[in-house]
C-alpha positions in Angstrom: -32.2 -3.3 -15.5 -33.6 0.0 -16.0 -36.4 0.8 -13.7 -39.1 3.5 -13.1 -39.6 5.1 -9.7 -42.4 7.5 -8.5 -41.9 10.9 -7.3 -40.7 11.2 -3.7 -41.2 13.7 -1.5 -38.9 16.8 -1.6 -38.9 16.3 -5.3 -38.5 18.6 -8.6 -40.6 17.1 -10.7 -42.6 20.5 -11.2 -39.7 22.0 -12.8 -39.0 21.7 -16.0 -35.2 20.6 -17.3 -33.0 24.1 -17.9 -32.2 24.5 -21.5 -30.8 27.8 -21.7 -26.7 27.7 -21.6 -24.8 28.8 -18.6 -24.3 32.2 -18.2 -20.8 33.2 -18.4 -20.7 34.4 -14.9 -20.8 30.8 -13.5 -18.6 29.3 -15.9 -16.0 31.7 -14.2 -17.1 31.2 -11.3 -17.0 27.3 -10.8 -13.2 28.0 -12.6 -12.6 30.1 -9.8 -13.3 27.2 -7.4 -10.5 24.4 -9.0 -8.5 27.6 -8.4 -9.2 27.6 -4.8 -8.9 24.0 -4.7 -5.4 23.9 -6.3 -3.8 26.4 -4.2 -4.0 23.8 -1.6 -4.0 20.6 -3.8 -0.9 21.9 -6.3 0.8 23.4 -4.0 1.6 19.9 -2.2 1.7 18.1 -5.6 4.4 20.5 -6.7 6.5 21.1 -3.7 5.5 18.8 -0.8 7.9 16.0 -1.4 10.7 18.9 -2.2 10.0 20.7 1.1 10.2 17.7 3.5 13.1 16.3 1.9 15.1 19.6 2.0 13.2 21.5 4.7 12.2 19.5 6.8 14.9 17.0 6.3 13.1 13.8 5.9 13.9 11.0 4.1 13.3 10.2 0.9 11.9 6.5 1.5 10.3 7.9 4.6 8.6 10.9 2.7 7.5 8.3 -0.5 6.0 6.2 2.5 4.1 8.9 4.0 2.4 10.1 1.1 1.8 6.9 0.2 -0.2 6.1 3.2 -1.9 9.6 3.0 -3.1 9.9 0.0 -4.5 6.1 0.1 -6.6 7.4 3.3 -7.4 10.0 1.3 -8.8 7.8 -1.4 -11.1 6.6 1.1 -12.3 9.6 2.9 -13.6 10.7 -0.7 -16.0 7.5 -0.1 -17.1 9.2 3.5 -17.6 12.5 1.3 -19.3 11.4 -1.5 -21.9 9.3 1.2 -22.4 12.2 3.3 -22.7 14.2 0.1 -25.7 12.1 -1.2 -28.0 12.3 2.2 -27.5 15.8 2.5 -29.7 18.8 1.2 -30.2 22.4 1.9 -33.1 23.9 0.2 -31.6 27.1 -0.7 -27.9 26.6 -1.4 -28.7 22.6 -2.7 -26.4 19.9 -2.1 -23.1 20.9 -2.8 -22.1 24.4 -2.0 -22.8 24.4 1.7 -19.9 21.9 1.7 -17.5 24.3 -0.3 -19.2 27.3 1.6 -18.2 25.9 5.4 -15.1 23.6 4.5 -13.1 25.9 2.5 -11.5 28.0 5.4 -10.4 24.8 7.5 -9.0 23.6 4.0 -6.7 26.4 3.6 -5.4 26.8 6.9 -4.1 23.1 7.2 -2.7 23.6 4.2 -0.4 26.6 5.9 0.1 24.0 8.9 1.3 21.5 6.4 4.0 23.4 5.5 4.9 25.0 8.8 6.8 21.7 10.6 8.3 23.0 13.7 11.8 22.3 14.3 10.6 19.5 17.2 13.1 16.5 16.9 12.8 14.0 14.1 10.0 11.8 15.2 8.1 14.8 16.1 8.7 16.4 12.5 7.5 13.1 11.0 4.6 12.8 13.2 3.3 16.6 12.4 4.0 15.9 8.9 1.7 13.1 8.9 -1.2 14.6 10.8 -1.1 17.9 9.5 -1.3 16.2 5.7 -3.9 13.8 7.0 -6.1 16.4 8.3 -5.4 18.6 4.9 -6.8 15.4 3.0 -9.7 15.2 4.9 -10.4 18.6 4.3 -10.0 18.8 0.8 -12.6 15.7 0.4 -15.5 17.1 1.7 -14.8 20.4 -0.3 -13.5 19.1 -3.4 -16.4 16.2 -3.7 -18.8 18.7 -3.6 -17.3 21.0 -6.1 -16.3 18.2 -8.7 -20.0 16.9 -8.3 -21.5 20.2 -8.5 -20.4 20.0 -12.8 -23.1 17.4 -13.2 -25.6 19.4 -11.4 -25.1 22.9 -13.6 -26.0 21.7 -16.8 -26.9 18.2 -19.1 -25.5 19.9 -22.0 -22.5 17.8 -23.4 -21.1 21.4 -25.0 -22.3 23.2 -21.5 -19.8 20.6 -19.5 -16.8 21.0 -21.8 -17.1 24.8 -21.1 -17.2 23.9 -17.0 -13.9 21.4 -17.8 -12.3 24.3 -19.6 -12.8 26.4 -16.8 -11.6 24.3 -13.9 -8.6 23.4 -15.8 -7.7 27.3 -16.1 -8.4 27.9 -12.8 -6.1 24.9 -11.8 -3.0 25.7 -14.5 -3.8 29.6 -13.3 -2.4 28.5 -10.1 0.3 25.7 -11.1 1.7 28.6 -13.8 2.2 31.2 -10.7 3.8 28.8 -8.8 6.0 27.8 -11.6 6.7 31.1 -12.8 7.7 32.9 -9.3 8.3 29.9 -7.1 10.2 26.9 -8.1 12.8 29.3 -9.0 13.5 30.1 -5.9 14.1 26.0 -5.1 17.9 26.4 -5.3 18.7 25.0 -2.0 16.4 24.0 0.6 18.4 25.9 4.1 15.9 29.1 4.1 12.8 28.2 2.4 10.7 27.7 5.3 9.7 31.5 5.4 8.9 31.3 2.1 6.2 28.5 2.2 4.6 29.7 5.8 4.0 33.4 4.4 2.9 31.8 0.7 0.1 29.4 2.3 -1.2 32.1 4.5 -1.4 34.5 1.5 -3.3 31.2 -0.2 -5.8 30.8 2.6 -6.7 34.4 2.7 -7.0 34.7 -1.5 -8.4 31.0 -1.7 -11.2 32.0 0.9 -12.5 34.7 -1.5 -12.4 32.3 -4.6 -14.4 30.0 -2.7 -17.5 31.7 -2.3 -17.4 33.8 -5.2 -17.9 29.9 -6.6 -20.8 29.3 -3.5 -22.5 32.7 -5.0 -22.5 32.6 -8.8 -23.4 28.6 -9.6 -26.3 27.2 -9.1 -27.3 23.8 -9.4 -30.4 23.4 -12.5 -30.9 19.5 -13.2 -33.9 18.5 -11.7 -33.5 15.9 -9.0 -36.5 13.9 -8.4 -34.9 12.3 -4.9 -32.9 15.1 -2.9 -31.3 13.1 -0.3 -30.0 9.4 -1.2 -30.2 6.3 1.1 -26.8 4.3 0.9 -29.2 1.4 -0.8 -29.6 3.6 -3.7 -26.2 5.3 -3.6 -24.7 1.9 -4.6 -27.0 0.7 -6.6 -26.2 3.4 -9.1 -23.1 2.2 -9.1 -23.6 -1.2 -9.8 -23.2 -1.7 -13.3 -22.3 1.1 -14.2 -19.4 0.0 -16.8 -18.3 3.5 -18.0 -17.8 4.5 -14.6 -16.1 1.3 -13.5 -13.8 1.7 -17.1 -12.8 5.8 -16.3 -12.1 4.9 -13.1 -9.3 2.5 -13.8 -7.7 4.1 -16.7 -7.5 7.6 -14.5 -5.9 5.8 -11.8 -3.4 4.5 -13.9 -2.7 7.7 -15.8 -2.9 10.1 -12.3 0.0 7.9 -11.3 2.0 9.2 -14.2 1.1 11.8 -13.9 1.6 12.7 -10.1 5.1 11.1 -10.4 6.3 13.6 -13.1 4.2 16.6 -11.1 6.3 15.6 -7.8 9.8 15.1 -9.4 9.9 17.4 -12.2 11.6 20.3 -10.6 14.5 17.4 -9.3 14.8 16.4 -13.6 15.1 20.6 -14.4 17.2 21.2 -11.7 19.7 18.4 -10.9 19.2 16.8 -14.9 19.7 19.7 -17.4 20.9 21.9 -14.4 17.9 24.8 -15.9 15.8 25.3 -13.2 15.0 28.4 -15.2 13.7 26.3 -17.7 10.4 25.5 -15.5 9.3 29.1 -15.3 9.5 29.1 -18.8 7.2 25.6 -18.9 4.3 27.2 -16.5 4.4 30.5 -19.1 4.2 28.0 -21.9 1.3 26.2 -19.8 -0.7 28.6 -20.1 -0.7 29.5 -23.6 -1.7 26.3 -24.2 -4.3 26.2 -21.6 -6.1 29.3 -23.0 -5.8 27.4 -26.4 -7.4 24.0 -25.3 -10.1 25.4 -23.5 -11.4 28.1 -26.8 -10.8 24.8 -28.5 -12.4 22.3 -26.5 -15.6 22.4 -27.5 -15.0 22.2 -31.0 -12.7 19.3 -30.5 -15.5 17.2 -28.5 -18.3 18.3 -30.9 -16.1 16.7 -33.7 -14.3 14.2 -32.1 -16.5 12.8 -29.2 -14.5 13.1 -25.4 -13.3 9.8 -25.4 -10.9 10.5 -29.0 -9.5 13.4 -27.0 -8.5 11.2 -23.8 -6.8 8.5 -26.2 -4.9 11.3 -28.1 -4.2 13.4 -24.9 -2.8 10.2 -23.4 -0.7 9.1 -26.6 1.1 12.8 -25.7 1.9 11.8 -22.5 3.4 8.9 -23.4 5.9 10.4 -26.6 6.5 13.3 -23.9 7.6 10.7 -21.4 9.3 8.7 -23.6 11.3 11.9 -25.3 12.3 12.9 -21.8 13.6 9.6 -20.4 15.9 9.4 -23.3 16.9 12.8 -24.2 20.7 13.4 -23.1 21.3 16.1 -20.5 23.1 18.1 -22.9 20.1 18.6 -25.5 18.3 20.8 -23.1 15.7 22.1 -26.6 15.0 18.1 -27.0 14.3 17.4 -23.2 12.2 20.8 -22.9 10.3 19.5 -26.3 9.5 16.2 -24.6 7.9 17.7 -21.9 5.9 20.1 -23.4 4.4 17.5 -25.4 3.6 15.7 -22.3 1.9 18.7 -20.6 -0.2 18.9 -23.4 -1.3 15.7 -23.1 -1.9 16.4 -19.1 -4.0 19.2 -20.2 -6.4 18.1 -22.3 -6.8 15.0 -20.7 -7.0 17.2 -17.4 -10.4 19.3 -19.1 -11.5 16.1 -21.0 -12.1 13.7 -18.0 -14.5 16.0 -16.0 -16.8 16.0 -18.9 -16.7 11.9 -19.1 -16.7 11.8 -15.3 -20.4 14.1 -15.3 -21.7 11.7 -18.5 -21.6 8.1 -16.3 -23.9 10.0 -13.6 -26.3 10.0 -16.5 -26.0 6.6 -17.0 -26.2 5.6 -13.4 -29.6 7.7 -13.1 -30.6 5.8 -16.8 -30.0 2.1 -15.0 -31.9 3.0 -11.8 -33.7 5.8 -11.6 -32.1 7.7 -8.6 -28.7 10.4 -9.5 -26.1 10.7 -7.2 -23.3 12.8 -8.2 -22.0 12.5 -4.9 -21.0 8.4 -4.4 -20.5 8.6 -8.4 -18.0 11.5 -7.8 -16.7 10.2 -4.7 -15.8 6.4 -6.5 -14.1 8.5 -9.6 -12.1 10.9 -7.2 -11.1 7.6 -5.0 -9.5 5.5 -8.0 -7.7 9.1 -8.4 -6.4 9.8 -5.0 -4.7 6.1 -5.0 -3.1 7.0 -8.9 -1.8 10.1 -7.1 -0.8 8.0 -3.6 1.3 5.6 -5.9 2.2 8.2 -8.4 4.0 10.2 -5.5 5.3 7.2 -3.5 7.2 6.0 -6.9 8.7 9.5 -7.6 10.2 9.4 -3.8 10.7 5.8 -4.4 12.7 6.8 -7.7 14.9 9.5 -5.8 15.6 6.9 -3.3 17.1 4.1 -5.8 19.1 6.1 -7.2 20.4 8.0 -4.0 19.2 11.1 -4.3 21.1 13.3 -1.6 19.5 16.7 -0.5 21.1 20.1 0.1 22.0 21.2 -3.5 24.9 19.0 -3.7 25.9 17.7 -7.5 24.1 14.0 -7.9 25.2 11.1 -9.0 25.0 9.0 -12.3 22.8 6.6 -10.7 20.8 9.2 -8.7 20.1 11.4 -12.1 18.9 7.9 -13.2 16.3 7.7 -11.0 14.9 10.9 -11.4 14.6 10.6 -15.0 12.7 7.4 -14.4 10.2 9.0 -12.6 10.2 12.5 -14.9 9.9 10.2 -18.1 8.9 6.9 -17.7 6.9 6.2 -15.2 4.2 8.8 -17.1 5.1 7.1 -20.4 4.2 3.4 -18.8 1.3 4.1 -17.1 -0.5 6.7 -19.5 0.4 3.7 -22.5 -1.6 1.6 -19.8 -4.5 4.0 -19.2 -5.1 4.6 -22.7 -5.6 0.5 -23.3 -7.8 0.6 -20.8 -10.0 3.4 -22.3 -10.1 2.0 -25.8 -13.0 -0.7 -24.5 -15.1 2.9 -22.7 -18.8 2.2 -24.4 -20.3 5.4 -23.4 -20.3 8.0 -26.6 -21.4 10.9 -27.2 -24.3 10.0 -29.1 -25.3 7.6 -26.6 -25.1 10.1 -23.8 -27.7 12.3 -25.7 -29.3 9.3 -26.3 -29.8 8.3 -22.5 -30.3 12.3 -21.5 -33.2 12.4 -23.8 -34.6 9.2 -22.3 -34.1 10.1 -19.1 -36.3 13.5 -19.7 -39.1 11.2 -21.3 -39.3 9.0 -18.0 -39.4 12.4 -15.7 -42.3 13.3 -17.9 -44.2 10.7 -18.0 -43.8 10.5 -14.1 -44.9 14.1 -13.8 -48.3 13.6 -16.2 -49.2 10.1 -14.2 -48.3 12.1 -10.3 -50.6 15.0 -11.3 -53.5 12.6 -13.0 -53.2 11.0 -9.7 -54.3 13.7 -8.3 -56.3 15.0 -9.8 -58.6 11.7 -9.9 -57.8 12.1 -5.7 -59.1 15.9 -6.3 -62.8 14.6 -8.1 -63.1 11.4 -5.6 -63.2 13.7 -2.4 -66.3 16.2 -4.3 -66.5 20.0 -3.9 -63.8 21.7 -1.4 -65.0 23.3 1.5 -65.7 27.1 0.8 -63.8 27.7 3.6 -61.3 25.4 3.2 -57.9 26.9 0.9 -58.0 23.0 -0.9 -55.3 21.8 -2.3 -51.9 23.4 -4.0 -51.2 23.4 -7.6 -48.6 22.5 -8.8 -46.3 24.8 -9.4 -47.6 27.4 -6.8 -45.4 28.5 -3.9 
């Protein structure tokens, strides 16, 4: 039931909603944040299984198990965030950048201690590998919370948003392209890489610091937010029945498990499949082509399609790319290559699309009960995501361990090259097939959005007008003020 809720203290309801578009400068600048984000988050989705399997010499069952494990806790300590998130505010820098502002340095330098395992026996090696990826979780929650939940708070504006998604996603493919242009090339053999990853994360902390608050000091957050700090009672209550939310949720975990197990075995199927390791430079140049592409296109293709047409087709791509790269024989390198383009398109515009549908449902928890929190609504989405990626990477180690994989650059086996095109191929084809069944039954359109935006507006107005009749009726009842008295403040006065 929808329900109507007076002002509270603290509130906006003076302002009036921004209408004006975003000024270029923040656009770039909350891209410049996912950019931050992924030099820690990519970097372990691209190379973390590779280095502790051939640097640090774990396992392959054992390293599928840790980041299963991880990344679930993970999952949950985006539910901590997202809380904390929703009972915090800071009058000047709002809810969400003190968060990125003051978490973003102990983000980055975990993520160098992540990939800096000392040489300290094999239980030890496993137990710094665990903590140190842990802590980098925990981390990245209460920074990337905030940042994914500050979208919402920017801008209302359907068009506005797909700009913001745009952004992100170039800021993240900026990053993944680099590191597939100049680093998985240099994944021949895994004996002297660990220079190689301590100096590159270091490099990461001191660049991501700078990309961080260049995000903190060009956004700002513009939707008016009538209650500033949210009690846990109100948190999940715009949660409950909140059916777009509940609906996104399930189909991204399903397709982030696709997706992570391609992201974390992919330079196994380049490498040890069509022996063109190469070949995956070539892939991150190609990325970004199609990047730029997508995101000058983006708007046009939600203004004519709606978002949720776009996250169907983008994951019907996954799914032929998957499919194609399953079955493509190791000797037709052209038709493997093709197969994953195809799937990285779909990645990609599913990637930009889901932010935009992910910022809508806060909408329609705020039109159900009165109160927004992008925080726990944020938190919930990034949770169902964390556990796609947790099972996602667990079934790509999983996959190498089935079919044998054996590290040290050694020539694999049938069964082993098996297994890694399972989880290259299809593992993303099964679960993105699943995730777009799931998302065919998603009720919240376009139009409906504007629909409840405008709606919204009208309530917050209608609030304002009875709040200030209130008092002025309060004004009358207590008779002429005091000459020396300064009376009362209008609104709108500082």
């Amino acid at each position: 039931m929808k329900q109507d809720f007076a002002p509270t203290a603290g509130s906006s309801l003076q302002e009036k909603p921004p209408v004006a578009p975003l000024r270029k400068l923040s656009i770039v600048g909350y891209g410049a944040g996912d950019a931050a984000n992924n030099l820690a988050f990519t970097t372990a989705t691209m190379f973390l299984l590779l280095y502790y399997t051939d640097v640090a010499g774990i396992g392959a069952a054992a390293a599928g198990t840790l980041l299963l494990v991880v990344r679930v806790f993970d999952a949950f300590a985006d539910v901590l965030a997202g809380r904390i998130v929703d009972k915090t505010y800071h009058k000047k820098l709002g809810k969400f950048r003190p968060f990125i502002m003051f978490g973003s340095v102990p983000l980055l330098l975990l993520s160098v201690a992540t990939f800096s395992i000392p040489q300290i026996g094999e239980s030890g090696m496993l137990i710094w590998a665990y903590v140190s990826y842990t802590l980098l979780g925990l981390a990245y929650s209460f920074v990337n919370i905030p940042f994914g939940s500050l979208a919402g708070a920017m801008t209302q504006s359907s068009s506005e948003r797909a700009k913001l998604a745009s952004a992100r996603t170039i800021g993240a493919v900026a990053v993944g392209s680099f590191l597939g242009i100049f680093i998985a090339p240099l994944m021949k053999g895994g004996e002297n890489l660990q220079p190689l990853f301590t100096t590159l994360t270091i490099i990461f902390a001191v660049v991501g610091t700078g990309l961080y608050m260049f995000t903190v000091f060009t956004t700002k957050e513009r939707v008016v937010r009538e209650v500033p700090k949210v009690t846990l009672k109100q948190s999940l209550g715009t949660l409950k029945g909140n059916k777009p939310l509940l609906l996104l949720c399930i189909s991204s975990f399903l397709f982030l498990t696709g997706q992570l197990a391609v992201g974390s075995i992919q330079i196994y199927y380049f490498r040890d499949v069509l022996h063109s390791l190469p070949l995956y430079a070539v892939m991150s140049i190609v990325q970004i082509v199609m990047t730029f592409g997508l995101a000058a296109m983006l708007p046009r293709l939600v203004a004519k399609f709606g978002k949720k047409r776009n996250y169907l087709a983008a994951a019907a791509l996954m799914a032929v790319g998957g499919l194609v790269v399953f079955l493509a024989p190791a000797s037709m390198v052209w038709l493997a290559f093709t197969g994953v383009l195809v799937s990285q398109l779909g990645v990609l515009l599913l990637s930009m699309v889901v932010w935009a549908l992910e910022a809508d449902t806060v909408e329609y928890g705020e039109w159900n009960t009165g109160v927004r929190s992008e925080g726990i609504t944020y938190a919930l989405f990034s949770f169902t995501r964390k556990t796609g990626q947790a099972v996602g990477g667990a079934l790509a180690a999983y996959a190498l361990a089935w079919g044998g994989y054996v590290s040290g650059g050694v020539a694999q086996s049938d069964h082993a090259i098996l297994g890694i095109r399972a989880g290259a191929g299809l593992l993303p084809m099964v679960f993105s097939i699943l995730a777009l069944v799931i998302m065919l039954a998603y009720p919240l359109t376009d139009a409906k959005h504007k629909e409840i935006v405008h709606e919204i507006t009208a309530r917050r107005a209608v609030r304002l007008d009875a709040a200030l009749a209130e008092r002025d009726a309060q004004d009358k009842q207590q008779g002429p003020a005091d000459p020396d008295s300064t009376g009362p403040e209008k609104p709108g006065t500082d």
